[in-house]
mmCIF file as Biopython writes it, N, C-alpha, C and O atoms, coordinates in Angstrom:
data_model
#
loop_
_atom_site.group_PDB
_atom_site.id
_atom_site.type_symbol
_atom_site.label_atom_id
_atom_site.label_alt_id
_atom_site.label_comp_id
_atom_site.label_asym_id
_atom_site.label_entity_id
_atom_site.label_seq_id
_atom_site.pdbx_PDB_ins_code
_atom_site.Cartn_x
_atom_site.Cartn_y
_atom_site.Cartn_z
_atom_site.occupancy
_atom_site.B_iso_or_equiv
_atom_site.auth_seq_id
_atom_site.auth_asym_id
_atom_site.pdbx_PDB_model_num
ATOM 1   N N  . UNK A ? 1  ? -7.655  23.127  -12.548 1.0 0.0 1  A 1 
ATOM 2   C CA . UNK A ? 1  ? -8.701  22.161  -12.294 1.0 0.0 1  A 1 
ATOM 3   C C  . UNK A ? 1  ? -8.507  21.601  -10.878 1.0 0.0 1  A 1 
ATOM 4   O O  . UNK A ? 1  ? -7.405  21.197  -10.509 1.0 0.0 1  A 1 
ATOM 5   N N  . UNK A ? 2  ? -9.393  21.585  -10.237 1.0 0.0 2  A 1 
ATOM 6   C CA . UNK A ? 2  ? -9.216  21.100  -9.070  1.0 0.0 2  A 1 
ATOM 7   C C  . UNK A ? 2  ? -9.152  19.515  -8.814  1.0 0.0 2  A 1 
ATOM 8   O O  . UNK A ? 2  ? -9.990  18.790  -9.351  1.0 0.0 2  A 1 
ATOM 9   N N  . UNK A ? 3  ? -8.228  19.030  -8.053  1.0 0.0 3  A 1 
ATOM 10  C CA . UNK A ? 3  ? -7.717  17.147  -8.064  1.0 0.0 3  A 1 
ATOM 11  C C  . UNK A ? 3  ? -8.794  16.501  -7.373  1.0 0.0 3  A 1 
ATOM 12  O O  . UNK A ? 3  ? -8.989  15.297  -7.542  1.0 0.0 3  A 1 
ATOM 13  N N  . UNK A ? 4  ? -9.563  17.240  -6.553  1.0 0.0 4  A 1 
ATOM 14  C CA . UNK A ? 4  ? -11.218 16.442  -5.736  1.0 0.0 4  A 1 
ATOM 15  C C  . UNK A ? 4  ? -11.995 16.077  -6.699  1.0 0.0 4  A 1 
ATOM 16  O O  . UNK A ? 4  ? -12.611 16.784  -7.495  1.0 0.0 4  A 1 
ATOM 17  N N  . UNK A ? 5  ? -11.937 14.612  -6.577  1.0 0.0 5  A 1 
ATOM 18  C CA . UNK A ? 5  ? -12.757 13.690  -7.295  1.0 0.0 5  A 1 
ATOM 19  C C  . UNK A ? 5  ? -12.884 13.043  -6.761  1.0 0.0 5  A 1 
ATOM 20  O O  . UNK A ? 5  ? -12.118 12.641  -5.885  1.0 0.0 5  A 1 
ATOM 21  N N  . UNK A ? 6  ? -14.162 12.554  -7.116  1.0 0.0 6  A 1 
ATOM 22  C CA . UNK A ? 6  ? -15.222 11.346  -6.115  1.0 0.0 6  A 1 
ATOM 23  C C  . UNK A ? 6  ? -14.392 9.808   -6.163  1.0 0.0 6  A 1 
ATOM 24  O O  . UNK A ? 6  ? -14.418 9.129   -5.136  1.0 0.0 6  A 1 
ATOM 25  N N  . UNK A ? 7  ? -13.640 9.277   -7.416  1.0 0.0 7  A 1 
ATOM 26  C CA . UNK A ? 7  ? -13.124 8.323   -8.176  1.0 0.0 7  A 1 
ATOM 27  C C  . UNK A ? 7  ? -11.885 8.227   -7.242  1.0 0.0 7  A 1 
ATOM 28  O O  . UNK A ? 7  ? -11.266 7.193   -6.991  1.0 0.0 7  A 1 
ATOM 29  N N  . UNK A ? 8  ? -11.637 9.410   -6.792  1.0 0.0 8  A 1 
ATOM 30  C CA . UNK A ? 8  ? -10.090 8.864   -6.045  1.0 0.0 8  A 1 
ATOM 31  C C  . UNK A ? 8  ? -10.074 9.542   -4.666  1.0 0.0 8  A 1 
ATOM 32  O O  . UNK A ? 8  ? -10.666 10.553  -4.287  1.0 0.0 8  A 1 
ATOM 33  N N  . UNK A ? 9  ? -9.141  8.620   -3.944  1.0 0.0 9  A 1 
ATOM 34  C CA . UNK A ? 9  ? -8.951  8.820   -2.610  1.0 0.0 9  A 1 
ATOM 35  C C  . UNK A ? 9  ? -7.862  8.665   -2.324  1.0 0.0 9  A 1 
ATOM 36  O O  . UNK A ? 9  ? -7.194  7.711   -2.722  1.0 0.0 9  A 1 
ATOM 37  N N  . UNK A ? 10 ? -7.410  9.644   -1.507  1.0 0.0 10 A 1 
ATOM 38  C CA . UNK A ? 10 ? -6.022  9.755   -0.799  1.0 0.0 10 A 1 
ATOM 39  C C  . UNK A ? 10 ? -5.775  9.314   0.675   1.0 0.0 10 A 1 
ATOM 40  O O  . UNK A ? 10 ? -6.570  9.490   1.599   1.0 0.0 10 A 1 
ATOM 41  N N  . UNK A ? 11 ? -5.030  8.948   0.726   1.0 0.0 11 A 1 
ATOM 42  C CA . UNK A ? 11 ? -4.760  8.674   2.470   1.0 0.0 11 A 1 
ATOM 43  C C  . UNK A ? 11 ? -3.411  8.920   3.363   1.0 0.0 11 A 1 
ATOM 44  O O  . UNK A ? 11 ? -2.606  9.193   2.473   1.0 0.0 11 A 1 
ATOM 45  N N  . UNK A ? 12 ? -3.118  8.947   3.863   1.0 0.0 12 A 1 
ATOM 46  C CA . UNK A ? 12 ? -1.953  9.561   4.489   1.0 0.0 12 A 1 
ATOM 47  C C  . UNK A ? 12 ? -1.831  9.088   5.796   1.0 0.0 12 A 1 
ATOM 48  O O  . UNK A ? 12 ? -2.786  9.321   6.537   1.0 0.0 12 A 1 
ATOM 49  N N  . UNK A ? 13 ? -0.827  8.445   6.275   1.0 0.0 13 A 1 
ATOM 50  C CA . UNK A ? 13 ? -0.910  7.702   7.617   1.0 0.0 13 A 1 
ATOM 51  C C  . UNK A ? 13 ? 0.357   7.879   8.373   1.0 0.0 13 A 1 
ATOM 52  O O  . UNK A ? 13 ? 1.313   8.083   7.626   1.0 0.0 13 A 1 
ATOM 53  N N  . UNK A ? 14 ? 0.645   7.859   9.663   1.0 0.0 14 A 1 
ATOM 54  C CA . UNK A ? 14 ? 1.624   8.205   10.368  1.0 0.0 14 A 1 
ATOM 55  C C  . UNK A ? 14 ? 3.488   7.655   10.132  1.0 0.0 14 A 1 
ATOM 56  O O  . UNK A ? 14 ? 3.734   6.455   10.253  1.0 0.0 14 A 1 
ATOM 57  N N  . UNK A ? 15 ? 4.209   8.274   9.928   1.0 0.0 15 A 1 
ATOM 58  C CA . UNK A ? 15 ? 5.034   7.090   9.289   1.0 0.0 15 A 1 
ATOM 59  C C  . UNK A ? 15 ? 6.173   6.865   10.799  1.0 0.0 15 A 1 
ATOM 60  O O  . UNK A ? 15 ? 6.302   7.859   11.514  1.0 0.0 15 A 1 
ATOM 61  N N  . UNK A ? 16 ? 6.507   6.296   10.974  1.0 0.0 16 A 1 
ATOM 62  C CA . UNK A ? 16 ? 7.024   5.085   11.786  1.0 0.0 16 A 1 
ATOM 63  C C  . UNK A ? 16 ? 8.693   5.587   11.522  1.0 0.0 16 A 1 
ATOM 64  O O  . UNK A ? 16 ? 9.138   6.061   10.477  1.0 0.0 16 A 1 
ATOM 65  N N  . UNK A ? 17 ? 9.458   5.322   12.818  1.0 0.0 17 A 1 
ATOM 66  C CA . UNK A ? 17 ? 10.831  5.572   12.507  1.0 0.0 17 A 1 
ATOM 67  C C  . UNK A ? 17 ? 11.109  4.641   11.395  1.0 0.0 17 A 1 
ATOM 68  O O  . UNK A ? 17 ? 10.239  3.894   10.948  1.0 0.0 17 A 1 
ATOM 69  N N  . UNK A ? 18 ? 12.951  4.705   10.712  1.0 0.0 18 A 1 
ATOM 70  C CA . UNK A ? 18 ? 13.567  4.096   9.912   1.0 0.0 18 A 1 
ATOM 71  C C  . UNK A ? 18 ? 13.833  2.641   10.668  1.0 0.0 18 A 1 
ATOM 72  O O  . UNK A ? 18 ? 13.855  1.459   10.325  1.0 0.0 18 A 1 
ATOM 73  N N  . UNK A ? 19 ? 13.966  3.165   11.511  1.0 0.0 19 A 1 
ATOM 74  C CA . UNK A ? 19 ? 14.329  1.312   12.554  1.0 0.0 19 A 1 
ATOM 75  C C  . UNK A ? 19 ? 13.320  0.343   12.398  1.0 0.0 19 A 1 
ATOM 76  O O  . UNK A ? 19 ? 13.573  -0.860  12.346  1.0 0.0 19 A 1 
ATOM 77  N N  . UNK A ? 20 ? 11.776  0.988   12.295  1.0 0.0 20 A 1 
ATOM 78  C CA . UNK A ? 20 ? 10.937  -0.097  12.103  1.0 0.0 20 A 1 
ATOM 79  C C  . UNK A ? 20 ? 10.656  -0.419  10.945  1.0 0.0 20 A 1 
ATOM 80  O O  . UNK A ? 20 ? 9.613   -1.031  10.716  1.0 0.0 20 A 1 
ATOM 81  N N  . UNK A ? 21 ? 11.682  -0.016  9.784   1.0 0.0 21 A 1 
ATOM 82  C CA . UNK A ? 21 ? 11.000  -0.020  8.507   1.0 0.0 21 A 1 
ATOM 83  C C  . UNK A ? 21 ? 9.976   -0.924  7.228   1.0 0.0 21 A 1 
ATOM 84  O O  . UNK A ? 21 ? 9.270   -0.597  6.274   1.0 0.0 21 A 1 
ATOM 85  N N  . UNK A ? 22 ? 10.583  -2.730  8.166   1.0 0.0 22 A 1 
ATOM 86  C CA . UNK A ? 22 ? 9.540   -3.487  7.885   1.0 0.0 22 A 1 
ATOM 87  C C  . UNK A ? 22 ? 8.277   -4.112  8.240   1.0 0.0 22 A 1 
ATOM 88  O O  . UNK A ? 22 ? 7.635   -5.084  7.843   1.0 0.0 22 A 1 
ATOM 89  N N  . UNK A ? 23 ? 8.056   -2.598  9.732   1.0 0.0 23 A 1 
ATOM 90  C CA . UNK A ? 23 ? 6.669   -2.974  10.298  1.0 0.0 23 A 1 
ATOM 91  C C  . UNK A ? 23 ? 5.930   -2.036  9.391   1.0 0.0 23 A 1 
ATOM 92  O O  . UNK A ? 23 ? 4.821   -2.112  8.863   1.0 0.0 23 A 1 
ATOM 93  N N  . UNK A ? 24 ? 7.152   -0.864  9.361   1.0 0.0 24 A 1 
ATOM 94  C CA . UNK A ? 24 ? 6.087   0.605   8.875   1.0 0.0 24 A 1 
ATOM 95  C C  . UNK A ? 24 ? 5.190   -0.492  7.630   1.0 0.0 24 A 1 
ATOM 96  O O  . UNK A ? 24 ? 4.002   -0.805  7.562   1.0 0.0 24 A 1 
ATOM 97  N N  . UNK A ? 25 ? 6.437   -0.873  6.721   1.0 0.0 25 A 1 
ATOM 98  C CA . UNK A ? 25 ? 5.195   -1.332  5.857   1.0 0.0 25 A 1 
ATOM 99  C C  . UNK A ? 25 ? 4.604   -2.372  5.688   1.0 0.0 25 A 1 
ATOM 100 O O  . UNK A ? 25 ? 3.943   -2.427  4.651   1.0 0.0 25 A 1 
ATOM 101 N N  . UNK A ? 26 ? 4.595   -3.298  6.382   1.0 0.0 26 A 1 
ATOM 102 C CA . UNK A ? 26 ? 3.986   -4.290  6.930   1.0 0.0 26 A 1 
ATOM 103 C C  . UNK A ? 26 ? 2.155   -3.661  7.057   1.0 0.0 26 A 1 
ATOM 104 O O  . UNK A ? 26 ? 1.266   -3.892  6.237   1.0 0.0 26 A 1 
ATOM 105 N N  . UNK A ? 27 ? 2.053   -2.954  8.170   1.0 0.0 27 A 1 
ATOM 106 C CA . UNK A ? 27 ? 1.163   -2.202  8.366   1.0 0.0 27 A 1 
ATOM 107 C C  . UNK A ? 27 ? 0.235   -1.514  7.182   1.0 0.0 27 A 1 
ATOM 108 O O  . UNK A ? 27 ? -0.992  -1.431  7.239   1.0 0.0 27 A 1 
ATOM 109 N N  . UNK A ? 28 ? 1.035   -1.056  6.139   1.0 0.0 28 A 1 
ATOM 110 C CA . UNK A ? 28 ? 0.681   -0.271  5.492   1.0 0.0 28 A 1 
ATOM 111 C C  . UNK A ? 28 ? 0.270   -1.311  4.400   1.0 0.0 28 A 1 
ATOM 112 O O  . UNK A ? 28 ? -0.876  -1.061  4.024   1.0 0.0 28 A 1 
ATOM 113 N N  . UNK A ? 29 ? 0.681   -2.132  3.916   1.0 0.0 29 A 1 
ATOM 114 C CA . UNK A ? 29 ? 0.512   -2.981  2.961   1.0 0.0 29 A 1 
ATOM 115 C C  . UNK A ? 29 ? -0.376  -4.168  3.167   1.0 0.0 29 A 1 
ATOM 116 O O  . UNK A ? 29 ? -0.997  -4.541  2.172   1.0 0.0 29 A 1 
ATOM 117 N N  . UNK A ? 30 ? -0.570  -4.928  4.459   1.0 0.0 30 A 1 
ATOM 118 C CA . UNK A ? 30 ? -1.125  -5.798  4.638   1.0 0.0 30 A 1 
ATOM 119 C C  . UNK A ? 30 ? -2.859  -5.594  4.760   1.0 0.0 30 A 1 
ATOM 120 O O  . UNK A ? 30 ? -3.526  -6.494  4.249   1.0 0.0 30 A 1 
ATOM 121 N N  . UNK A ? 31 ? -3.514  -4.583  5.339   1.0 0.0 31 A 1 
ATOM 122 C CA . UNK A ? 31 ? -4.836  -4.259  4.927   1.0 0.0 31 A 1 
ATOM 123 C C  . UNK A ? 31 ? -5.220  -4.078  3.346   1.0 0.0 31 A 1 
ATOM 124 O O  . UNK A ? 31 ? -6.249  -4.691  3.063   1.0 0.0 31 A 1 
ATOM 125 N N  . UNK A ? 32 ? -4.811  -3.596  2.598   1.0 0.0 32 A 1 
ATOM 126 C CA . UNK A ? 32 ? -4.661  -3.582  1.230   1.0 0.0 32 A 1 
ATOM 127 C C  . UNK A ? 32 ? -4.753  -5.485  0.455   1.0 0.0 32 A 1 
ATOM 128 O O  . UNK A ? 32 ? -5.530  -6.123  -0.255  1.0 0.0 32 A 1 
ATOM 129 N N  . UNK A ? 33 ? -3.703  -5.670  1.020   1.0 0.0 33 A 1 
ATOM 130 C CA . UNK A ? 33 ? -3.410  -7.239  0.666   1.0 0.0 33 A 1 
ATOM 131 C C  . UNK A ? 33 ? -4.673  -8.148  1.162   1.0 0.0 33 A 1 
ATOM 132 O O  . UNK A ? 33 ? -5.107  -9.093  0.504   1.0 0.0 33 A 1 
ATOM 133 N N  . UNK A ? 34 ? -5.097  -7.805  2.178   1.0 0.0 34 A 1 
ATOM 134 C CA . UNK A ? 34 ? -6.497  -9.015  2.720   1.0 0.0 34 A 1 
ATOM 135 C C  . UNK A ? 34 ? -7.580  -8.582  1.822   1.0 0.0 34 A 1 
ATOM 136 O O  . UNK A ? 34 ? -8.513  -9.349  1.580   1.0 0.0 34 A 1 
ATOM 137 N N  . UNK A ? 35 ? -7.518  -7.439  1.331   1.0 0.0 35 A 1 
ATOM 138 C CA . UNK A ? 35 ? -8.734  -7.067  0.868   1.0 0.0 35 A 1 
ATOM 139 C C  . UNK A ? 35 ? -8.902  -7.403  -0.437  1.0 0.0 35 A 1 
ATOM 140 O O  . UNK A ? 35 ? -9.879  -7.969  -0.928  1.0 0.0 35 A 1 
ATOM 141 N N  . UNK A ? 36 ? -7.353  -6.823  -1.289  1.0 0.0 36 A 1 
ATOM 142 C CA . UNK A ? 36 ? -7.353  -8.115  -2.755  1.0 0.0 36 A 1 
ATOM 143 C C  . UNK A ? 36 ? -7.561  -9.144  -2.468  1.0 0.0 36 A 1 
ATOM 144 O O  . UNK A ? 36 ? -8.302  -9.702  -3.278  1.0 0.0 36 A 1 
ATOM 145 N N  . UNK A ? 37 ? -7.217  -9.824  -1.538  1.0 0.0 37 A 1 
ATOM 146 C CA . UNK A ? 37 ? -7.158  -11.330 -2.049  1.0 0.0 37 A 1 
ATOM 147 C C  . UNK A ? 37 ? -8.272  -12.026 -1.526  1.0 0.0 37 A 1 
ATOM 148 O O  . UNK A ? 37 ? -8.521  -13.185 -1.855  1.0 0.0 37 A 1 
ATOM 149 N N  . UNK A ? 38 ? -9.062  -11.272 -0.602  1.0 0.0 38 A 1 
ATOM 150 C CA . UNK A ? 38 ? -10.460 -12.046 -0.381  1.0 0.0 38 A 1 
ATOM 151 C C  . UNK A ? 38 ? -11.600 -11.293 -1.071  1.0 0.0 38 A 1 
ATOM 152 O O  . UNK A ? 38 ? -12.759 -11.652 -0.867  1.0 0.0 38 A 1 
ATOM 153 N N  . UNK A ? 39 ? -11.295 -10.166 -1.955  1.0 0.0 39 A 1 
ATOM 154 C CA . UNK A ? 39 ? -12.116 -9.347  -3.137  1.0 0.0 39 A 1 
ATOM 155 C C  . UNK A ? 39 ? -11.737 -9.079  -4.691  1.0 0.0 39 A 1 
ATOM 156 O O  . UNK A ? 39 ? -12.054 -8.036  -5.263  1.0 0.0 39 A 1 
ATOM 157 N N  . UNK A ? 40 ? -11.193 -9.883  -5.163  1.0 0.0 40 A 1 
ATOM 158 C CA . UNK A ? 40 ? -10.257 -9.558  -6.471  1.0 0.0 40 A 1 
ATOM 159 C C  . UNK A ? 40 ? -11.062 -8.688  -7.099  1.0 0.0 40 A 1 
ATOM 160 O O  . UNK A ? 40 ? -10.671 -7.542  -7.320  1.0 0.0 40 A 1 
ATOM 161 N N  . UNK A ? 41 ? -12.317 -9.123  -7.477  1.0 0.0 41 A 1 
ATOM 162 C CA . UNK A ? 41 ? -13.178 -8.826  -8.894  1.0 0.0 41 A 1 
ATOM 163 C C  . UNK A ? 41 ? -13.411 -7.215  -8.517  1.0 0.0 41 A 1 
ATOM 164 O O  . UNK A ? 41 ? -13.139 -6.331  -9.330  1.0 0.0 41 A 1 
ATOM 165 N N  . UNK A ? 42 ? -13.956 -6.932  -7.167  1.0 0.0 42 A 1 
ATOM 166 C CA . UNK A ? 42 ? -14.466 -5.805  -6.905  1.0 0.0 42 A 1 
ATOM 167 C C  . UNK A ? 42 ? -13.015 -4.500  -6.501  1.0 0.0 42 A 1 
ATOM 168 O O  . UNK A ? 42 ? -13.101 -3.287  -6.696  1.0 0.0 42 A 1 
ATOM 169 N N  . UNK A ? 43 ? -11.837 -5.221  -5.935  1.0 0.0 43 A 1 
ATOM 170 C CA . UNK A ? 43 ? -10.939 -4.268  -5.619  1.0 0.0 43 A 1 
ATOM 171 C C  . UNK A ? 43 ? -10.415 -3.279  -6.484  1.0 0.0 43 A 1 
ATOM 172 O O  . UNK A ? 43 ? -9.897  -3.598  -7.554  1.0 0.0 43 A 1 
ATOM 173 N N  . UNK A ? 44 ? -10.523 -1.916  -6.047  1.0 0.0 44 A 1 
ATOM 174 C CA . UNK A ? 44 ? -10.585 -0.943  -6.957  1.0 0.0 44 A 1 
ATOM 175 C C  . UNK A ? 44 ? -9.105  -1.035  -7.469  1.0 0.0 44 A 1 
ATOM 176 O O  . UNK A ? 44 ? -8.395  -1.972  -7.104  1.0 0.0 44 A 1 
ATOM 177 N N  . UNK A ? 45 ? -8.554  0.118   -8.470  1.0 0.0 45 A 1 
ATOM 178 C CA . UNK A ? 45 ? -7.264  -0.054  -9.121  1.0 0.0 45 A 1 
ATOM 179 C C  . UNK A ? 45 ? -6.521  0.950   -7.805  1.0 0.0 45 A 1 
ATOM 180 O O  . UNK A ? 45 ? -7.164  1.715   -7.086  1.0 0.0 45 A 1 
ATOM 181 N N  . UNK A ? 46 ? -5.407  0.771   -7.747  1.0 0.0 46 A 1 
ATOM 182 C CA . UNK A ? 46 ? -4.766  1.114   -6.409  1.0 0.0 46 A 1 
ATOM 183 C C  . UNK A ? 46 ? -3.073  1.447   -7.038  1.0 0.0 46 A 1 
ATOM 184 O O  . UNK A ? 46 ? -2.289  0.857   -7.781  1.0 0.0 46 A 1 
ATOM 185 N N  . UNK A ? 47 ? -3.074  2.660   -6.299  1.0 0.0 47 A 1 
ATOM 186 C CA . UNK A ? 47 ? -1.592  2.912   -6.914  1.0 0.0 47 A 1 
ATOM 187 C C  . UNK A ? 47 ? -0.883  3.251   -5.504  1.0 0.0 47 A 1 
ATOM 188 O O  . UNK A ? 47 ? -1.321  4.146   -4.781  1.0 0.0 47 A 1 
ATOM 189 N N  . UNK A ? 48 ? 0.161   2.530   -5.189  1.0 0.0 48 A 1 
ATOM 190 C CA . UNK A ? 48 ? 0.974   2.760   -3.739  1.0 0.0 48 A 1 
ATOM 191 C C  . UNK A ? 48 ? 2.390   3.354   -4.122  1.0 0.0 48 A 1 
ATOM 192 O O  . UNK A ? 48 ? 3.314   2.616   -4.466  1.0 0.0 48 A 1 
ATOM 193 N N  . UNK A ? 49 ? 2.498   4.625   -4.050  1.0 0.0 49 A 1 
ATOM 194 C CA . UNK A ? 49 ? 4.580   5.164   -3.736  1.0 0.0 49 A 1 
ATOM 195 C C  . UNK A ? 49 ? 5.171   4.348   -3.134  1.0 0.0 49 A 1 
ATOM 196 O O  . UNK A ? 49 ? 4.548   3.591   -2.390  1.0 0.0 49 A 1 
ATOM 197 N N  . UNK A ? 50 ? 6.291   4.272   -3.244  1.0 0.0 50 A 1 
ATOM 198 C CA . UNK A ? 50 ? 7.456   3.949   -2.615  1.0 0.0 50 A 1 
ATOM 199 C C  . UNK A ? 50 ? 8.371   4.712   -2.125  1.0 0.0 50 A 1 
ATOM 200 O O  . UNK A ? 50 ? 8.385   5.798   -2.705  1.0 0.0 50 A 1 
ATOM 201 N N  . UNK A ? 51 ? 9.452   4.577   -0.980  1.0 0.0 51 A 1 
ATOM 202 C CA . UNK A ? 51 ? 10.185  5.974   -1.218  1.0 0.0 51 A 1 
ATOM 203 C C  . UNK A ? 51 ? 11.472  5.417   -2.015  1.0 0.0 51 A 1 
ATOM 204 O O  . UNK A ? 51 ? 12.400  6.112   -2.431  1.0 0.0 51 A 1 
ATOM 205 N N  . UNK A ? 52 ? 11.359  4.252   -2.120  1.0 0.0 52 A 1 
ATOM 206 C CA . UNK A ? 52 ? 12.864  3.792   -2.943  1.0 0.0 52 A 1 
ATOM 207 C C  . UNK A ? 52 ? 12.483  2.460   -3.441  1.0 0.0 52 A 1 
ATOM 208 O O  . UNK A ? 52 ? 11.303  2.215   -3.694  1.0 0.0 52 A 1 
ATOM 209 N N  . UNK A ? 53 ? 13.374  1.622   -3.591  1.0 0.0 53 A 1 
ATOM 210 C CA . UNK A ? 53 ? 13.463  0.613   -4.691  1.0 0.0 53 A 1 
ATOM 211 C C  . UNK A ? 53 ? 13.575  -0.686  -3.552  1.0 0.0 53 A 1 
ATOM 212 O O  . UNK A ? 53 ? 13.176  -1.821  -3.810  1.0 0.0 53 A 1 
ATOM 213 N N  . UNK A ? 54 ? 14.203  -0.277  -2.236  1.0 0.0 54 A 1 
ATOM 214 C CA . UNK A ? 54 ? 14.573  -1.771  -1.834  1.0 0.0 54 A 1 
ATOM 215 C C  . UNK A ? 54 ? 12.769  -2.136  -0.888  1.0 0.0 54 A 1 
ATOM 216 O O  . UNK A ? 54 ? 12.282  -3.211  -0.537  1.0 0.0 54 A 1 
ATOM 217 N N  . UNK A ? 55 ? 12.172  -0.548  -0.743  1.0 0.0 55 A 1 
ATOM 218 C CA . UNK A ? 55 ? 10.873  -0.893  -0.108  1.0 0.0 55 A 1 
ATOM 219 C C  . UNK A ? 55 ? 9.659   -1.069  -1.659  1.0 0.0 55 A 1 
ATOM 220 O O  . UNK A ? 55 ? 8.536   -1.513  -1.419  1.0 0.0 55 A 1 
ATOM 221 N N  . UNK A ? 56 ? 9.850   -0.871  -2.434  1.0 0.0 56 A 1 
ATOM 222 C CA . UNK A ? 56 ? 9.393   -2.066  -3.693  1.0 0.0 56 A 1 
ATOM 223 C C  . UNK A ? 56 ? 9.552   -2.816  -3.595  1.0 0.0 56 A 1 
ATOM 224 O O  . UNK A ? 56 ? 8.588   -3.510  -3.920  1.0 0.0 56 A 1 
ATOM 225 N N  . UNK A ? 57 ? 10.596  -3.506  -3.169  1.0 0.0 57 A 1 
ATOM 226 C CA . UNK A ? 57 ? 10.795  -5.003  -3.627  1.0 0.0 57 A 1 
ATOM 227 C C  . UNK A ? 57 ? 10.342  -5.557  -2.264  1.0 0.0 57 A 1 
ATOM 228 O O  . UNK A ? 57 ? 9.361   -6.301  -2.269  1.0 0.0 57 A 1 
ATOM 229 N N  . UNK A ? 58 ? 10.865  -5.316  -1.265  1.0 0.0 58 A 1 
ATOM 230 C CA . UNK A ? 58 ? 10.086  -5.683  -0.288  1.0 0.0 58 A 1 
ATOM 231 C C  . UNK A ? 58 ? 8.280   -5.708  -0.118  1.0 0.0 58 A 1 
ATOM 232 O O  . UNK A ? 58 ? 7.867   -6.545  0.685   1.0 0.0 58 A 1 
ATOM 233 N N  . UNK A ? 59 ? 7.538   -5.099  -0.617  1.0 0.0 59 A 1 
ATOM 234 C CA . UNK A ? 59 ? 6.348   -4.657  -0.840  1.0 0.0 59 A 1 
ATOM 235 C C  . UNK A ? 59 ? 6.067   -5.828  -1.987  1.0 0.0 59 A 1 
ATOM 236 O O  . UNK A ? 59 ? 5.130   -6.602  -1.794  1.0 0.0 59 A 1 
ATOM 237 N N  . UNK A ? 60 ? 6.761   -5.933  -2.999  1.0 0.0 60 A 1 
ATOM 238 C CA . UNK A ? 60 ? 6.745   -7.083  -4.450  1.0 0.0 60 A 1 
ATOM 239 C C  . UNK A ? 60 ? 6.287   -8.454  -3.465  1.0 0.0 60 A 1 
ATOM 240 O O  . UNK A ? 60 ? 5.212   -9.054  -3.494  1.0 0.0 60 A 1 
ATOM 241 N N  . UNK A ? 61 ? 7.499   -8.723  -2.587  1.0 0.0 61 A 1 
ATOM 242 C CA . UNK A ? 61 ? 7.650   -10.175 -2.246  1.0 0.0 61 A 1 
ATOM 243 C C  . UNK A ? 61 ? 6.529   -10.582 -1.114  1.0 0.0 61 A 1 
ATOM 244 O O  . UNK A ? 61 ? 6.100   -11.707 -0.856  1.0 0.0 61 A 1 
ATOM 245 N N  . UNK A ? 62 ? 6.152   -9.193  -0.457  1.0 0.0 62 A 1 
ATOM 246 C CA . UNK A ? 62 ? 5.189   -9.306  0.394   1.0 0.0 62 A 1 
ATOM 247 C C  . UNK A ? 62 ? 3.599   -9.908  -0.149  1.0 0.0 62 A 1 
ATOM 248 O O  . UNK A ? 62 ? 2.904   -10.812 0.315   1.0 0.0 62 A 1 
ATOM 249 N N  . UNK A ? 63 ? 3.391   -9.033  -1.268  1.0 0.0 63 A 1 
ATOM 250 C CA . UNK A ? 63 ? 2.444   -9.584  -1.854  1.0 0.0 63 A 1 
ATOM 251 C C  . UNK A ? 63 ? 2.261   -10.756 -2.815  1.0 0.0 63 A 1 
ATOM 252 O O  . UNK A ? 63 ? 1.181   -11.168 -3.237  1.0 0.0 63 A 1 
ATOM 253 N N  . UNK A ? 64 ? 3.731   -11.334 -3.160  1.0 0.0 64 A 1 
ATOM 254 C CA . UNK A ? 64 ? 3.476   -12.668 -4.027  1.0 0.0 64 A 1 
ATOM 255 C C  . UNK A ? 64 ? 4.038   -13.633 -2.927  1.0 0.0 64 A 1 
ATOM 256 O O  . UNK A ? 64 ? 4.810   -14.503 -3.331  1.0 0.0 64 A 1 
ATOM 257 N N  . UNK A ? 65 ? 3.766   -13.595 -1.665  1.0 0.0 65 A 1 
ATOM 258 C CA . UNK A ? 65 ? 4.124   -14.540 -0.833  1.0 0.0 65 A 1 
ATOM 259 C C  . UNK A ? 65 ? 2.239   -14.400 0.044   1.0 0.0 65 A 1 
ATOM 260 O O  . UNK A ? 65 ? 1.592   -15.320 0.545   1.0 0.0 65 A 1 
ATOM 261 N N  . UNK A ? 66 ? 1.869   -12.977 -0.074  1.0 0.0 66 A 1 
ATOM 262 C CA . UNK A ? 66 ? 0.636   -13.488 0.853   1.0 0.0 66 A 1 
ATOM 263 C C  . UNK A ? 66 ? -0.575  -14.258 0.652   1.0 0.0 66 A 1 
ATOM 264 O O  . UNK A ? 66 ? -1.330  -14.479 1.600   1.0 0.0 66 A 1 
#
């Protein structure tokens, strides 16, 4: 079955050395974040990877602090 569906979208964005690792996701997370929180009702369901556990939690605190 082919994964092209209208319902979902993929994106893929440049990734940033390890040195910058809390701009990389800074960047990556904070457009996402303005858009929940000044669109709750309408923001679609959104699923974001991680590559590990300490950029979860970092990503966690980012969003219950913004």
């Amino acid at each position: 079955m082919n994964p092209d569906r209208t319902n979902i979208y993929i994106s893929k964005g440049p990734r940033l050395s390890n040195i910058y690792k809390f701009e990389k996701l800074d960047s990556i997370i904070k457009p996402y974040a303005q858009e929940l929180f000044e669109n709750p009702e309408t923001f679609p369901l959104t699923i974001m990877y991680m590559e590990n556990l300490e950029s979860l939690g970092y990503c966690y605190q980012f969003l219950d602090c913004f």
